[in-house]
Each structure stands twice: as C-alpha cells, then as structure tokens.
N, C-alpha and C positions, 0 to 999 in steps of 0.2 A: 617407583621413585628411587630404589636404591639402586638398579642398573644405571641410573643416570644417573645417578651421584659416582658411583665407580667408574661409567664410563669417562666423562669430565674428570676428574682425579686424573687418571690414567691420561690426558689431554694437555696437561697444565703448559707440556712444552711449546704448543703447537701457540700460532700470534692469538692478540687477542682478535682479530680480525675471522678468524677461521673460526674462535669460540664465540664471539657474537652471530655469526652465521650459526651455528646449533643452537645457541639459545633462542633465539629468537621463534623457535617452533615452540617455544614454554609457553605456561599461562604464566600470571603474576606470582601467584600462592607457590610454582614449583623456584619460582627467580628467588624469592624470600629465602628456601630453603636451601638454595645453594649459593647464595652471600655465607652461609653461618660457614661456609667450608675454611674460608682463610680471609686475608686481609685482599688478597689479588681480587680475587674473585669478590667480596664485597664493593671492593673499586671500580671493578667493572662494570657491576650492576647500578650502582649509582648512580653511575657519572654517564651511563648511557643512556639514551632517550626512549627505545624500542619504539619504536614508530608502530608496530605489528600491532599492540596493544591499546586495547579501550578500557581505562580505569573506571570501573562501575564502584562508586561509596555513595553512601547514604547520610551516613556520622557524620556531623562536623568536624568532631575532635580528630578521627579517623581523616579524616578528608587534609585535615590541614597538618597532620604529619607525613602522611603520605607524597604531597608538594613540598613538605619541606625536607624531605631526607632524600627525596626521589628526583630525577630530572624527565620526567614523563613528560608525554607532550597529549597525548587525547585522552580526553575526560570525560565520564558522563558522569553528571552530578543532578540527576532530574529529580524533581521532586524529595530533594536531601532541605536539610535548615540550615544551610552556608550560608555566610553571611557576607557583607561587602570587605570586611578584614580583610577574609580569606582569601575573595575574590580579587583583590587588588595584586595578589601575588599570582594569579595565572595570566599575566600579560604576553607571558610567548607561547601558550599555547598553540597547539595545531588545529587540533579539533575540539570542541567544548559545548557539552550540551546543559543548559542550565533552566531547561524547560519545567516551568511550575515552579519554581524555585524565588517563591513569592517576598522575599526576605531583603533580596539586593536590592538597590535604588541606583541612579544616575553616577553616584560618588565610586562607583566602583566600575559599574562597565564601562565609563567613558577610558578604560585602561586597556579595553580590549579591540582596540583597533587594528592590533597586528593577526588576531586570528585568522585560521584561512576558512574555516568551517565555525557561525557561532549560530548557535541555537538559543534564543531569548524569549519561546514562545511559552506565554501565561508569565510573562515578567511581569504583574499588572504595574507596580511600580514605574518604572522607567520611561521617560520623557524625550521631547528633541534635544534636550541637554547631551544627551551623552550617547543617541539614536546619530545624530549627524557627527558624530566622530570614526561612525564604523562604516564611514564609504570604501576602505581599503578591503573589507572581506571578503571572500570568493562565494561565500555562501552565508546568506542571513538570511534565518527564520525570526520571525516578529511577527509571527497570528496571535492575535489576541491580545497584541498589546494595545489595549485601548487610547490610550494618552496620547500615543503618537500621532502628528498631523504632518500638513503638505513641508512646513517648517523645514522638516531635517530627510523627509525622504526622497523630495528633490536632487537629495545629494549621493543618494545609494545608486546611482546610474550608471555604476562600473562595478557591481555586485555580477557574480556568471551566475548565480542562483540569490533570488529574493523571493520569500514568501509574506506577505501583507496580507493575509486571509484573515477577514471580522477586524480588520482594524477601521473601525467604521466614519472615523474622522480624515480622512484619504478624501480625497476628490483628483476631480479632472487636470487641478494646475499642476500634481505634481507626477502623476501617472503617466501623463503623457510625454516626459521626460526621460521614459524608463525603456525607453524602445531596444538599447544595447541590450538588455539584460536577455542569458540565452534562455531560461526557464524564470517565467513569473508567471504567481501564486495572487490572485486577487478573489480570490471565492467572499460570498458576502459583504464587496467593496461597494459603496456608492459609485460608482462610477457609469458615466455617459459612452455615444458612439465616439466622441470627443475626442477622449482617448486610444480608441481604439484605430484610430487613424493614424497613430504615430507606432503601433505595434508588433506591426507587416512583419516584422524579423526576427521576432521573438522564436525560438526555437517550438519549447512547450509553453501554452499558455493555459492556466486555469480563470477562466468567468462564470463558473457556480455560483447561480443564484444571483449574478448580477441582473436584475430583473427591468435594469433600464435602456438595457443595450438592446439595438435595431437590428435590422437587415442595412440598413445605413451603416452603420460601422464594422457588422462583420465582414461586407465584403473586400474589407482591407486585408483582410486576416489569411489569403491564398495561400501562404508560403508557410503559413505555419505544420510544424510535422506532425505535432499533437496538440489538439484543440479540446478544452472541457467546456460544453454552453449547458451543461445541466442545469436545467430548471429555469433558462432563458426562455421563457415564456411566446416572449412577441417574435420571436424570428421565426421566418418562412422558407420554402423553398424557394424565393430571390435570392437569399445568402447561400442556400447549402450549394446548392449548383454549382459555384464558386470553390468552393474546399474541397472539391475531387480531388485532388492532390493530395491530398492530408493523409496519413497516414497512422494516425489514433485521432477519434472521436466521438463524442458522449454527447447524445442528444437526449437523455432521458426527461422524459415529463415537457418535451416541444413537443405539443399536440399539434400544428398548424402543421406541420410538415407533412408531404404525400409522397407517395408514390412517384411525380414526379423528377425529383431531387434525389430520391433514395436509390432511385435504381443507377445513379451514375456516381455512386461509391463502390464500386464494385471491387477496386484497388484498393482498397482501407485494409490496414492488417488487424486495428481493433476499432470494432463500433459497436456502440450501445446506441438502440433506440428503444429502450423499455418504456410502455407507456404511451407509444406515440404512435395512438390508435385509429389513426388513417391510413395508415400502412397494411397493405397486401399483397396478396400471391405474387401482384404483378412485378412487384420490386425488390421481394426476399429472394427471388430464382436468380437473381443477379450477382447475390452476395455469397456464391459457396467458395470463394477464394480466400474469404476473410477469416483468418486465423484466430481472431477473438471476437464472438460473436453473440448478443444478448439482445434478445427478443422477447424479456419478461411482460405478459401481459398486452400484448399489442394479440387484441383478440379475431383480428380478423382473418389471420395465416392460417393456411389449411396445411393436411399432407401432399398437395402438389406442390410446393414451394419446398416442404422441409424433407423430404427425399432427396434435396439436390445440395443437402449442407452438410454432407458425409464426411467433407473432409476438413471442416471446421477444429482444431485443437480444442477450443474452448465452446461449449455450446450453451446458451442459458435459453431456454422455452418456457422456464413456468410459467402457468397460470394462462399457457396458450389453449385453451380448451377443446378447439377443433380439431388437433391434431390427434390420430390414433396409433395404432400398432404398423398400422401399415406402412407410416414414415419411420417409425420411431424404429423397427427392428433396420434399416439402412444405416445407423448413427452409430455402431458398434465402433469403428474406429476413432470416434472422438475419447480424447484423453480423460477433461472436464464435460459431463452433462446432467445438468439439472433440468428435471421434467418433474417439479413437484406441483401440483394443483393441476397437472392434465387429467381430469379424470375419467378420460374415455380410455386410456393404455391399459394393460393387463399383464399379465403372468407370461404371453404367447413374446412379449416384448424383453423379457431377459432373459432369454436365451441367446440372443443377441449381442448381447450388451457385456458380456465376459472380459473384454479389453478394458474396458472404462478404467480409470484409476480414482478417478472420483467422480460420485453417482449418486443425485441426489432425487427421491422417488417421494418424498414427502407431502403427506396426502392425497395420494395416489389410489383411493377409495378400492380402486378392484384389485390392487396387489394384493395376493395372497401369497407370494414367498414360494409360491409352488417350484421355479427352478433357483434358486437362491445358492441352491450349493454348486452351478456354475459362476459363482462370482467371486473365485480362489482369487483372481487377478486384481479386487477392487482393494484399494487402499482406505478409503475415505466412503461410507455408502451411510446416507440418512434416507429412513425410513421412521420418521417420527409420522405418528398418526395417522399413521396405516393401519387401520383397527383391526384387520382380517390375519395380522401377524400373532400366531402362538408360539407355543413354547418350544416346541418340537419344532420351528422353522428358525428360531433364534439360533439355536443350538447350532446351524448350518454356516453360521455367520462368525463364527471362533477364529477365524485367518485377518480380519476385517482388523485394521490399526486404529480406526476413528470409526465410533457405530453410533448411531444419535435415535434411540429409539424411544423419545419421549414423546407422551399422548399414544403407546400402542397397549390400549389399555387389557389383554388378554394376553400379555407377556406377565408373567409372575416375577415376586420379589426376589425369589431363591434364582431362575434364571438370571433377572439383572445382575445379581449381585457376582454371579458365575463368570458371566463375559466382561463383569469389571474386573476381577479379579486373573482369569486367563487371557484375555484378548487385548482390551480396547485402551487406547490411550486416552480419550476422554468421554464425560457424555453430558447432556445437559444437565445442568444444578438439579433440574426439579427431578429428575428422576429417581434420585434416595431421598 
C-alpha cells in the first residue's frame, strides 16, 4: 500500500481523468486510505461513482454512512438489517441486491424504479404496491416474494431478466404477457401450457418443477437457446423432438422420455438427463459432442455408449453402475468427471485419468488409491467413502487444492489434520 500511496503522490499533476483510470484497479478499503492524502484526492473519491465496485455492508449504521458520504452506485446489502429509511436513499443506484433483507416494505422500494439491476429476492414484505413501479428495470429478481400477484407483474414485460421463482400467486393471466423478457425464471410457478404458448422467444427459460405443463405447450418453446423442464414430469418425447435446436437442456427426473427423442440432441452443448431411466446405449452414442453432459443414475448405459464421450468437457456418470474400466480409462481428457457410485471401476482406471481437474470417485467401493500419485494434475478430487483409502495413500494426495475424504474411515486423525493443514482448501464439516 505504501507504493501506491507514493506512486499517486508523485501523479498528483497528471487529470483527474488518468487518476480515476489507476484507481479504479483499488478495492474500497485502499480508496478510503488515499482520500486521507489531501483535500484533491478526497474530492475525487467522493464525488465519483466507481462503477468497477460492489459495496458489500452488513451494518445499517455502516451502510447508511457509507451512501451518505459516498456516490457509489452497486450495492450488496443481502441479508444486512437496512431499513426502508435508508433504502429510500438508494434511488440511483445501478445495481442493488437486497436479498433476505427482510426489514423493507412497499414505502421504500416503490423508489427503486430507476435501478438497472435490482435483486428483492426473500423481500417477504413487499407487495404489488410498489412490485408494479419496477417495470423500468433490466434485471429483477422477486423469487420468493410471496405476496406478489398477476396485479403488478403484468406490468414487468419490458424487464431483459425477470426471475419469479416460488412466487406461487402467479398464474397464467400474467405470465403469458411476459414473452419480451430475454431470460425468465419461473421454477415452482403455477403455471399452465397457456402460457407457454406466448414464450417462443424467450431466450433462457426456467420451468423447474412446473409440474402442469404438457407436450402441448412445450412445443411452443423451439427457439428457445436454454430450456430448464426439470422435474416436468408429464412431457414426452412429442415435445423433446421439437428442441433439437436448443442448446442447454435439463431434463432431470422426465422419466417418460426415450431413446427416441434423445438421440436427436446430439447438437446440445449442455444436457442433463439424470434420472431419466429409459434412456440407453442406443441414444448416449449420439451425444459425444455435447460439452456439458450428465447422466446421473440413468441406469441402463453401458461401456459401449460411454467410450464414445471422450471428448465431453463436463462428464457426470454417477451412479451409472454398468459402466466399468474399460470405458472409463477412454474419459482421460475430460476436464470435470464424476464416476462416484460406479462401483464396478477400479485402480486400472486412474491411471488414466491424470488430466481430470476435477474428479469425483466417491464411493467407488474398489478404489484403493493404488495409482493416486498420478493425479499431480487434479485440482478438485473426492474420494469420500472409499473405505479401502489409508494412510499411506492420503499422504500421495498433498498437491490436491480441494480433497473431500469424508466416510474414508481407515484415514487417521493425525493424517487429516496434516493435509488440512499443508494441502487442502476445504473438506467436509464432519470430518474434524
């Protein structure tokens, strides 16, 4: 800090236009300490906005000095005890997140209509009162604000990001009004095919767990670029056929879906179908192009299908149980893969596996760690409950940034506490 206090000193001549360009690589706490330098320089820092900056306070008292001496413009005040006072004075903000910030009511957000960025999620308070004065926002979150109805979000239909997730008083008359918006968030909405038929143009759409929507209204949905229908239950492979085009999609826990459907996403850059246990060989050989790719628990894939997802970035198989060494040593250049609950793999399978950056082996019953000290390259590697892990194989895993070796019950204390102490950035609670 004191070079840069000297080097600024030594600067004072140059505009303030060239000294805002340096400052602006500060955090806050260094801006504080070079206001103390002079009156210029206090001036400076005041009366500028620094847009670079997200003001994270807690304190009220702290929070409402900080807006009062400061011209900041992005806030995070999550889960702080502000109050509508306070709140009445951040009317120009930029960004502002006041999520869980259970304290404000109606008498104070209705001020925040000029935000471009406002976050209100767990505002349980807040109403259509002062919900329909923030149609000018570019971005509003309102998950969980209960209170809310069709009333005032009717009117958010020029929002570029809206999230209404578990606002559970939402229905069809006002949703289906919302078709501008490029990202909407409806997970846990009541909502019908109804709406879904007005939503074709929606960029990203989340329908998690909207557990009333058909094949009837998804096939509206073709253009969308990323689709969530996790835990959409009733839809088939009449809708998916349709979303070839899509390029993220989450089918997790749509059991109805086959083979089919599945084999003509081959173009998807991320799909989840975890859980969605119709699915086989005949239609995972189709999907090695797909860059994000999760196959948790869809028990019927063999190693002829997963030999041919080598060049998958992201790989999720747990809990796929037919698969053995035979595929698995092929999956070396994947970035992310988690094979935890395969427990037909073994020891013959990381040697292989040296590339991975994150590698998750978790419960993987026949690891014994036997090549373990080829896994210099792994950043991220769990081995929780992998009983056949001692102490002597721990010891190999000291380069490892993130090591999760809880339930390996023939790891000693005096180990754990060794690779807490030289290696590991974190490890599960239970394990001290």
């Amino acid at each position: 800090m004191y070079y840069i206090l000297f080097f600024i000193n030594s600067m004072m001549i140059l505009s303030n236009y060239i000294l805002i360009d340096i400052l602006s690589y500060l955090q806050l706490k260094d801006l504080i300490k070079i206001e103390q330098i002079n009156k210029s320089f206090a001036d400076l820092i005041i009366k500028n906005k620094w847009q670079h900056l997200t003001i994270k306070l807690k304190n009220k008292y702290i929070i409402e000095y900080v807006i009062t001496k400061y011209n900041f413009v992005n806030y995070d005040f999550s889960h702080s005890n502000i109050t509508d006072n306070i709140v009445k004075m951040l009317n120009n903000c930029n960004e502002l997140n006041l999520t869980g910030c259970c304290m404000i009511t109606d008498e104070s957000v209705k001020f925040l209509g000029n935000c471009n960025a406002l976050n209100l999620s767990w505002c349980t308070n807040i109403t259509d009162k002062s919900v329909k004065l923030l149609g000018k926002c570019h971005s509003l979150n309102l998950s969980n604000c209960h209170k809310i109805t069709d009333e005032s979000v009717k009117i958010l239909n020029k929002c570029y990001l809206l999230n209404l997730s578990f606002c559970g008083k939402i229905t069809d008359e006002s949703v289906k009004l919302l078709g501008n918006c490029h990202v909407l968030i409806l997970s846990f909405c009541k909502i019908t095919d109804e709406s879904l038929k007005a939503l074709g143009n929606c960029h990203l759409l989340d329908l998690s767990y909207c557990q009333n929507i058909t094949d009837e209204g998804v096939i509206f949905l073709e253009k969308c670029y990323s689709l969530n229908l996790n835990n959409c239950t009733k839809i088939t492979d009449e809708s998916v056929k349709v979303l070839k085009k899509c390029r993220s999609l989450d089918f997790t826990n749509c059991n109805k879906i086959t083979d089919d459907s599945v084999k003509l996403l081959e173009n998807c850059f991320s799909l989840n179908l975890t859980n969605c246990n119709k699915i086989t060989d005949n239609s995972i050989k189709f999907l090695g192009k797909c860059a994000l790719l999760n196959l948790s628990n869809c028990k019927k894939i063999t190693d002829i299908s997963v030999k041919l997802l080598s060049d998958c970035y992201s790989l999720d198989l747990s809990d796929c149980d037919q698969i053995t060494d035979e595929s698995v040593k092929l999956l070396g250049n994947c970035h992310i893969l988690n094979l935890s609950g395969c427990k037909l793999i073994t020891d013959e399978s990381i040697k292989f596996l040296r590339e991975c950056y994150i590698l998750n082996l978790s419960s993987c019953k026949k690891i014994t760690g036997k090549n373990f000290e080829l896994l210099n390259n792994c950043y991220s590697l769990d081995i929780s409950y992998c009983h056949s892990i001692t102490d002597e194989v721990a010891n190999l895993l000291t380069k490892c940034s993130e090591l999760n070796i809880s339930g390996c019950s023939n790891i000693t204390a005096k180990t754990k506490q060794l690779l807490k102490k030289n290696t590991c950035a974190w490890f599960y609670k239970n394990i001290f």
